[in-house]
N, C-alpha and C positions, 0 to 999 in steps of 0.2 A: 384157656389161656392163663399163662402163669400171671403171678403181680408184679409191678412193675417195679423195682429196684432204687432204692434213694441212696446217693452216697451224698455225707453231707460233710461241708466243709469245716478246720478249724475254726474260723468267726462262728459259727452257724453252733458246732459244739460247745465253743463257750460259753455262748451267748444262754443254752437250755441247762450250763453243768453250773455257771459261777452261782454267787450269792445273793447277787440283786435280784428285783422283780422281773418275772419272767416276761416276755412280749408276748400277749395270747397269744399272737399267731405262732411262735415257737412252743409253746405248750398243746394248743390245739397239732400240728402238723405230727406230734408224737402221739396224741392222743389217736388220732384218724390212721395212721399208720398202724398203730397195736391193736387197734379194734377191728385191724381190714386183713388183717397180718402179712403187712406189706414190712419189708425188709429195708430198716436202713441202716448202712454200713459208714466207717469211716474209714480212712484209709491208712496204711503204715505209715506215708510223708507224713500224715500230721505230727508222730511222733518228735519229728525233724524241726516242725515249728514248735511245739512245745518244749525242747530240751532246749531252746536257745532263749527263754525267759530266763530272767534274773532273778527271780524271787523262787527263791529253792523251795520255800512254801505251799507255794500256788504250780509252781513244778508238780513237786511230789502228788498232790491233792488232782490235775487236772491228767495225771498220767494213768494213776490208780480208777480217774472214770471213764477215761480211755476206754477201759477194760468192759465196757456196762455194753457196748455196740462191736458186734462183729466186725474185724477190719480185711481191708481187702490188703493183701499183698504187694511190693514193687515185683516190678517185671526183671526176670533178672539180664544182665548185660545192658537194661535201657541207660546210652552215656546221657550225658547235657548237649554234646556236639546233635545229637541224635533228635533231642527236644528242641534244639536251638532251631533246627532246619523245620518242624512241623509247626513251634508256635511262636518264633520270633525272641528276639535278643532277652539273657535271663541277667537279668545285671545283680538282683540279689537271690539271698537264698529262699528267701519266702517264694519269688519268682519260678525256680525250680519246685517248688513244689507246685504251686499252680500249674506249671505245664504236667507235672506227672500227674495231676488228677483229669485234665482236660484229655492229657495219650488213655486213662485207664479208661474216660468215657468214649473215648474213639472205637476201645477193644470192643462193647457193648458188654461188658462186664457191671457195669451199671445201666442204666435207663436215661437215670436224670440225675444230674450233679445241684445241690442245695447251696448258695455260697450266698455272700452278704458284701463279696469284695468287686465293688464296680470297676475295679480296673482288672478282674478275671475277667468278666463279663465282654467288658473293651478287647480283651485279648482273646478271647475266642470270636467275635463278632469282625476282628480283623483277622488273624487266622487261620480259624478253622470257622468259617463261616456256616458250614455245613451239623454245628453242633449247639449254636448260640441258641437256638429253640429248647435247647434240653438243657438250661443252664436258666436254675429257678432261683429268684429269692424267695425266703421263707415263706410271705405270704404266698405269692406263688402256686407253690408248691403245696400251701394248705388247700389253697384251691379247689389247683388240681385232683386232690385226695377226695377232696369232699363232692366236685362235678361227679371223680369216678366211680366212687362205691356209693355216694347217697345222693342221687339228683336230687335235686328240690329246684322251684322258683329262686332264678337270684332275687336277693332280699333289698330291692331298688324299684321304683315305680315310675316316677315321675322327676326327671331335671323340670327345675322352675324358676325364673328370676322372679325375686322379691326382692325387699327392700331391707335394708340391716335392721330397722324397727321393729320388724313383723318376728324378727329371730327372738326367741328367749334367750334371755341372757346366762339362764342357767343350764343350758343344753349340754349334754357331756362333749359334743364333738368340741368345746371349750377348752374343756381340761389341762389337754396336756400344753396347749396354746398356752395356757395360763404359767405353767411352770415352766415354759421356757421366756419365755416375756414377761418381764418383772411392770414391766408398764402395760400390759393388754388390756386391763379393763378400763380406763383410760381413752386407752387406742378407740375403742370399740364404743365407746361411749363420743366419741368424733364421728366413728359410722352412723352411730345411730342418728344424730342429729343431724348430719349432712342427708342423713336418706341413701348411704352409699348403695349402690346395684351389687346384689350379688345372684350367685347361681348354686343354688342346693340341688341337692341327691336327698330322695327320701328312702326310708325304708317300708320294702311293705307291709304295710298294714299299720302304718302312723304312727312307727317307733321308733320318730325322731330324725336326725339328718345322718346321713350315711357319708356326706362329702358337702362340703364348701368351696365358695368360688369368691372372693370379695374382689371385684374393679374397683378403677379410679381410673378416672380419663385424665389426663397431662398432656402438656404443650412443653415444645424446644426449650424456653426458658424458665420452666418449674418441672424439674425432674431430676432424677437422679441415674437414668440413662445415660448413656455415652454415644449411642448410634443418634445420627444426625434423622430430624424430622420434627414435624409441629404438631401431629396428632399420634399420643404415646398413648398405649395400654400398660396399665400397672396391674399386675396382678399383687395384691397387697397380700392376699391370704390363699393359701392353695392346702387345705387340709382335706386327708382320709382318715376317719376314723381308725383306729386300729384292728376292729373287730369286722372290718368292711373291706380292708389292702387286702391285694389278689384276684380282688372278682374285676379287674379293670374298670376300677372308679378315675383312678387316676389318669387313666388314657382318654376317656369317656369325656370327666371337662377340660383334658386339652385340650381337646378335640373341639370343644364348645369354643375354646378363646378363639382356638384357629382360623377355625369357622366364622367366625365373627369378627377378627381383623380383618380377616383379607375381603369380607364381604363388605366391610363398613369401610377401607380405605384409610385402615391407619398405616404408621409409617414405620412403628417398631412394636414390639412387647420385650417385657420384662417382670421379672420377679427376686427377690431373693430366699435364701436357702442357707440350710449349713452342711456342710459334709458327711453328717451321721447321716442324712435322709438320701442314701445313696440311691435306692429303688429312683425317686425323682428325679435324680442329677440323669440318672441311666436315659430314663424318659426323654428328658429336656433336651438332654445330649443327640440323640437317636433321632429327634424331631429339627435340627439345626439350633436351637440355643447354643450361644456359647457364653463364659465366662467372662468377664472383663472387668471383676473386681473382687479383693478380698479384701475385707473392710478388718480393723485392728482384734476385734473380737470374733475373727474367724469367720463372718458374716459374709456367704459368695454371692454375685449378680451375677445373672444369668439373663443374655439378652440375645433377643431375635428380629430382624429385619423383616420387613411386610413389603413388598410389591407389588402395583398393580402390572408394571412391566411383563412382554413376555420373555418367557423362562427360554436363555439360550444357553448348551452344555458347553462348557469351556472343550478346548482340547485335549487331549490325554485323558477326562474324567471319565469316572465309573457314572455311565446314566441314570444307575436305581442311587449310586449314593446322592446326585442328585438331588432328584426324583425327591427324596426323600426328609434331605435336609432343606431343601425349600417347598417343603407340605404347607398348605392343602396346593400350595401352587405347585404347576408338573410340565414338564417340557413336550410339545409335539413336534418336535425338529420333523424334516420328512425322513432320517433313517430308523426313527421309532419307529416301530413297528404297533399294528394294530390290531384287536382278535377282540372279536363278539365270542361271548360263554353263553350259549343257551344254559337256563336255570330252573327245575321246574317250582311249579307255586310253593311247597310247603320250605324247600331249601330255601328259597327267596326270603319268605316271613322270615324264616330263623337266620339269614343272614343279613338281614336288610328290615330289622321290625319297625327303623322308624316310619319305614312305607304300607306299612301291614294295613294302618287304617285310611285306603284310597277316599276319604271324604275329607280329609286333612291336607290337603296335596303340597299344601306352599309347605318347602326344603327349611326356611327360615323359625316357621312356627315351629316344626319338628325337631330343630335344634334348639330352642329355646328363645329364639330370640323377636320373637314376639310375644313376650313376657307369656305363653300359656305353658302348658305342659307338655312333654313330649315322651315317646317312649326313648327308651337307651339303648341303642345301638352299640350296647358294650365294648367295643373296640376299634379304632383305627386297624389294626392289623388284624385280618381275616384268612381262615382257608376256606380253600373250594375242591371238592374229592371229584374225583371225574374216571372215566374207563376211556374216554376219550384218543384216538390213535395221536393225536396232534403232539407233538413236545417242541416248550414254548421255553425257548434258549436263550432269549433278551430280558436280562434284570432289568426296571425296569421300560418295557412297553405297557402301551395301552390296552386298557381290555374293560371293554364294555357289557353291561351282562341282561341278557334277551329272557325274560318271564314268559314260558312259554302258556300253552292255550290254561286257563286259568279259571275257575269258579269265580273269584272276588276281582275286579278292575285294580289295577291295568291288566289286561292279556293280550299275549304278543306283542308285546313292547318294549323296546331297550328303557330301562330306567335309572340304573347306577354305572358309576365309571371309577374305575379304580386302578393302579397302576402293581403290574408285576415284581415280585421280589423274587421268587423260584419256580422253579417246579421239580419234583423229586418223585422217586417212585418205590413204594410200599410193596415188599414181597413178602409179607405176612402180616398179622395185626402185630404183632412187635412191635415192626417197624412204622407202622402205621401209628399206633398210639406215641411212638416217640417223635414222633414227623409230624403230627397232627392235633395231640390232642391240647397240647397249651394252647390253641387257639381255635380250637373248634368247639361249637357248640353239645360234641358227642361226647355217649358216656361209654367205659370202655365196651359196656356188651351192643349199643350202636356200631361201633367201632369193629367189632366182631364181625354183625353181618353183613359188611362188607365182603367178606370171602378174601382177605388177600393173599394171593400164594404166588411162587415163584411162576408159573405158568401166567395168572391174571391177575399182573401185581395193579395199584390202584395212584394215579396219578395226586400228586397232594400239592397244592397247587396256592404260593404264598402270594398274600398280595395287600394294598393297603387300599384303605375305601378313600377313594379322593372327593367322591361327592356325587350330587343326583340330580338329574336333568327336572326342572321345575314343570315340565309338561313329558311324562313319558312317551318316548318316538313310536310310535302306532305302525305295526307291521306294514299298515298302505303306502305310509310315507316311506318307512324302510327302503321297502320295494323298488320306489319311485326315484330316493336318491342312488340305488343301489347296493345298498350295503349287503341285502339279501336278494335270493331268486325269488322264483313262484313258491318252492317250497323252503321255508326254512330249513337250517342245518343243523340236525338232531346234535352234532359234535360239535365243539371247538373249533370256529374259521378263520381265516386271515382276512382282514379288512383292507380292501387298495386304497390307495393313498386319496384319491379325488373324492369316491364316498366317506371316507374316514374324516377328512377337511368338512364336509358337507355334516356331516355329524355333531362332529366337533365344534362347529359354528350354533347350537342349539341351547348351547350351556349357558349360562351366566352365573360364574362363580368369584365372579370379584378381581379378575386378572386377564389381560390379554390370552386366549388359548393359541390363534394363530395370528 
């Protein structure tokens, strides 16, 4: 199999050519590239944003490094009219170039596009929906480089609430908190005395914090919210280290807050941010955050409503955007649709490791929120690879997923629930590693033996993990309510509505399900 191709964007170039200090992750991602000799290319539009600087200078200087990355060509005849109708209104010129990189990633001229600009990101994910997986930021994309040529253990062990006390104060994950916060130590010295809750990422082998999470509980009339309610989540600190962005730290304690509003009944969350930390906005955005302030020093809020209500789909909406923007909460209208994934044990672990240890069983401890430790469950968004005949057409619907006969407990048992965003289909590992591998656990020669070819191409099957049944559903009961016959179904099945309800009534996730 050939290497996979990076073209990477103007932000993305400047950011590894100017004079400031470099972002490890931008020095690493070149480093992993040249040592794998994987090709990354820029493209001729950059030219197009670099000649429209001002400073003849920084011109001349950023044109001549141009030269250092082989670039990929425009298409000749491609108009704007042309771009306008594949990715939506260009109102400036930087815009056109954006869409000419997202048409060259269409061509599969490239693999994966590198870019740093969150409103690319937005404009592929509205779209060309079919390409936002292959649209890395640089951490990203170092990642990905390093899951594919060098596996190793991700370097995360244990989320654990502690107490701000317990934290040294000289920890690097500090740092750059420090220099952007002229008052942080201060700040942080109020943590410590209040005893504020937070939620760490370590690394493994006890070298230090890999992510921070610092709460603060707030009521209607002390807060700095705008959404109406009296039990507020302040997310006061939401730091990744820098040398840890990519490996999805940052999806990991969303995932924790989420999990934990809607489980405990609060009424909103909130945090703020600034603009540079665009990977996050992406995040916040994608999860239903929205904005609702920009404070005079450029300072954005970013706030999210919690309800225990249930989740009903307006009319005209798209179900997965939904679905999606009111996580971990999810809609079971009766025109959702329903599909049990038989999964066998070892895909299970690797997809689902907060369940790997069946002697831990309570959902809550395993999130953290019975102050122990739990494993990481690296991502909210998951794939599931399958040969399966079935194709599953409703972004999304529900899909529950069946361990099948199994060495270690649970076996035979439905134990997670997660709702559909695709399914697509892989007619070679090409396409396979551009369809899969930002979100899969594989490395690209995993990915290999697959076998995917136009004959048996391989179902890639997108989806978000909505949560886990606190007693996994035991084949007998299955049986009983219907959801399965006498014998299971080795493939992908549709779940009818009466056992699906019956299912569905098992949960307790902090929300009305029906």
């Amino acid at each position: 199999m050939s290497h996979p191709r990076y073209l990477i964007d103007t932000n993305v170039f400047i950011g590894l050519e100017d004079d400031r200090e470099i972002d490890p992750n931008f020095s690493k991602f070149l480093q992993l590239a040249s040592k794998n000799g994987v090709k990354v290319f820029v493209h001729e539009a950059a030219k197009d944003d670099i000649a429209r600087d001002k400073d003849a200078n920084r011109r001349r200087v950023s044109l001549s490094k141009f030269e250092k990355f082989p670039a990929i060509s425009k298409v000749r005849g491609l108009t704007e009219v042309q771009l306008v109708e594949k990715f939506g209104e260009l109102r400036k010129p930087n815009d056109i170039v954006d869409a000419t990189l997202l048409h060259t990633l269409s061509l599969d001229v490239a693999d994966f596009l590198v870019t740093e600009d969150r409103k690319l990101h937005e404009r592929a994910r509205k779209h060309a929906p079919e390409l936002s997986d292959r649209l890395l930021f640089v951490a990203d994309a170092t990642s990905l480089l390093r899951s594919t040529f060098e596996p190793v253990d991700v370097p995360i062990r244990y989320i654990e609430e502690v107490e701000a006390h317990t934290i040294p104060s000289d920890d690097p994950i500090f740092e750059s908190l420090r220099s952007d916060y002229n008052d942080f130590d201060p700040w942080w010295k109020k943590c410590v005395v209040q005893q504020r809750k937070c939620w760490i990422v370590t690394r493994h082998g006890g070298g230090g914090i890999a992510g921070i999470l610092i709460r603060k509980d707030e009521t209607g009339a002390d807060t700095d919210a705008t959404l109406p309610g009296q039990k507020i989540l302040k997310i006061c600190t939401f730091k990744v280290g820098p040398e840890n962005r990519g490996i999805k730290l940052g999806e990991l304690l969303l995932k924790q807050v989420l999990w934990f509003a809607q489980s405990n009944g609060y009424d909103a969350t909130y945090l703020t941010t600034y603009p540079k930390q665009a990977a996050l906005i992406e995040l916040l955005e994608f999860y239903g955050f929205q904005q609702t302030i920009e404070r005079s020093d450029g300072e954005l809020v970013y706030e999210k409503p919690i309800s225990t209500a249930r989740l009903i789909v307006p009319s005209g909406a798209t179900i997965f955007d939904i679905q999606r923007s009111n996580y971990p909460r999810f809609s079971t209208e009766p025109f959702i649709k329903g599909y049990g994934v038989p999964i066998k044990e070892d895909y299970h672990d690797e997809l689902f490791p907060e369940l790997k240890d069946v002697r831990q069983a309570d959902m809550f401890e395993h999130v953290g929120l019975s102050g122990g430790p739990s494993r990481p469950g690296n991502t909210i968004r998951k794939v599931y690879l399958s040969r399966s005949p079935a194709n599953l057409k409703q972004p999304g619907a529900i899909l529950v997923f069946y361990k099948g006969k199994s060495n270690s407990p649970p076996s035979q048992a439905i134990t997670a629930i997660g709702i559909l965003e695709n399914m697509e289909l892989a007619h070679s590992t090409k396409e396979l590693m551009q369809l899969a591998q930002r979100r899969s656990v594989y490395s690209e020669a995993q990915l290999e033996k697959w076998g995917a070819t136009e004959d048996r191409p391989v179902k890639v099957m997108n989806f978000l993990l909505a949560g886990y049944f606190d007693d996994p559903v035991a084949l007998a009961d299955l049986q009983k309510i219907g959801v399965v016959g006498k014998h299971p179904s080795q493939a992908i099945f549709q779940i009818d509505r009466a056992p699906l309800e019956a299912l569905l009534q098992r949960l307790n996730l902090g929300f009305d399900v029906l």
